[in-house]
C-alpha positions as CSV (number, residue, x, y, z in Angstrom):
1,X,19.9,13.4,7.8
2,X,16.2,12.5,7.0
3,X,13.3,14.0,8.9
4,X,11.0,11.5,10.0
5,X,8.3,13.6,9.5
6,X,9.4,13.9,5.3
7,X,9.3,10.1,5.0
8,X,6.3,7.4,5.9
9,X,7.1,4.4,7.9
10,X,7.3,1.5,5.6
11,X,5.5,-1.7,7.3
12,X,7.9,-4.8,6.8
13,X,4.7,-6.2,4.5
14,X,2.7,-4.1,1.9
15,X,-0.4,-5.1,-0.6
16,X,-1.3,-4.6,-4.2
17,X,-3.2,-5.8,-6.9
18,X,-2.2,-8.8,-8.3
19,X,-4.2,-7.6,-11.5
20,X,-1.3,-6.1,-14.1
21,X,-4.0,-3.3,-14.9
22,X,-4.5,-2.3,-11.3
23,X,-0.8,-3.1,-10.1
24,X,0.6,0.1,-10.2
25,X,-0.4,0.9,-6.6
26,X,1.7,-0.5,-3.2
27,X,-0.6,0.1,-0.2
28,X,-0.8,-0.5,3.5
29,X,-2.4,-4.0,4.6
30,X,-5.3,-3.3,6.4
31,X,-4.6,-4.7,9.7
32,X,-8.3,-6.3,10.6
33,X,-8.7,-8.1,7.5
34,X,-7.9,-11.6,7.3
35,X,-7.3,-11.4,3.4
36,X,-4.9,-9.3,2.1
37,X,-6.3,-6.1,1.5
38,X,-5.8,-2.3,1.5
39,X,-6.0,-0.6,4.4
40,X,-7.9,2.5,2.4
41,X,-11.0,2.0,0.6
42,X,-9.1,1.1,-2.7
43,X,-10.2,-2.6,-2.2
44,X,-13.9,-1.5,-1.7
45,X,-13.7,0.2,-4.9
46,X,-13.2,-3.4,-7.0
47,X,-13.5,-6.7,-7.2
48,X,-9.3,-6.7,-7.0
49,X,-7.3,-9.7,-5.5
50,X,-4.3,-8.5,-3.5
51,X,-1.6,-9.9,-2.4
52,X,1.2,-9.2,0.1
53,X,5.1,-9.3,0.1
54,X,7.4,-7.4,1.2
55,X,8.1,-3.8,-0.1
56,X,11.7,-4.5,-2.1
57,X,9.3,-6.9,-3.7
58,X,7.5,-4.0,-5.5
59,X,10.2,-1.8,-6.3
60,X,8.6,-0.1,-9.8
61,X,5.2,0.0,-7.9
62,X,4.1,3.6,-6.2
63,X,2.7,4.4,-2.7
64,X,-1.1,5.0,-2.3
65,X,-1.3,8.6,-1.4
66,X,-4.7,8.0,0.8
67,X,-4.1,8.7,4.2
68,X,-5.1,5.2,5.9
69,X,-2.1,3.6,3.5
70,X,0.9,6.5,2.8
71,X,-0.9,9.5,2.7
72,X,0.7,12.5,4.9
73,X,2.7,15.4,5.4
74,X,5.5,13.5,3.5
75,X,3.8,14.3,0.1
């Protein structure tokens, strides 16, 4: 059995870069943008286009580890 508290809640849509340099990242949409975006400051940090899809779409990509997008007492 898995304990909830091990795993983050996967939303049924996630973001990342659609930059192949900067794609190595799945994160969190951030839910008051109208673009898709990061919900932690990784979008802030660059001039990166992101795009969203649904997580079995990213299956080589990992999970941002900031707290706003999968950060937690799962690491």
């Amino acid at each position: 059995m898995i304990d909830s508290v091990s795993q983050p809640e996967i939303p049924e849509t996630v973001v990342y870069s659609i930059r192949k340099c900067r794609s190595g990242r799945v994160h969190r949409p951030d839910p008051d943008s109208d673009e898709p975006q990061p919900a932690c400051r990784a979008g802030e940090a660059t001039e990166a286009e992101y795009e969203e899809a649904p997580p079995e779409d990213a299956p080589d990509r990992l999970y941002c580890r900031y707290s706003p997008c999968f950060g937690g007492e799962w690491l």
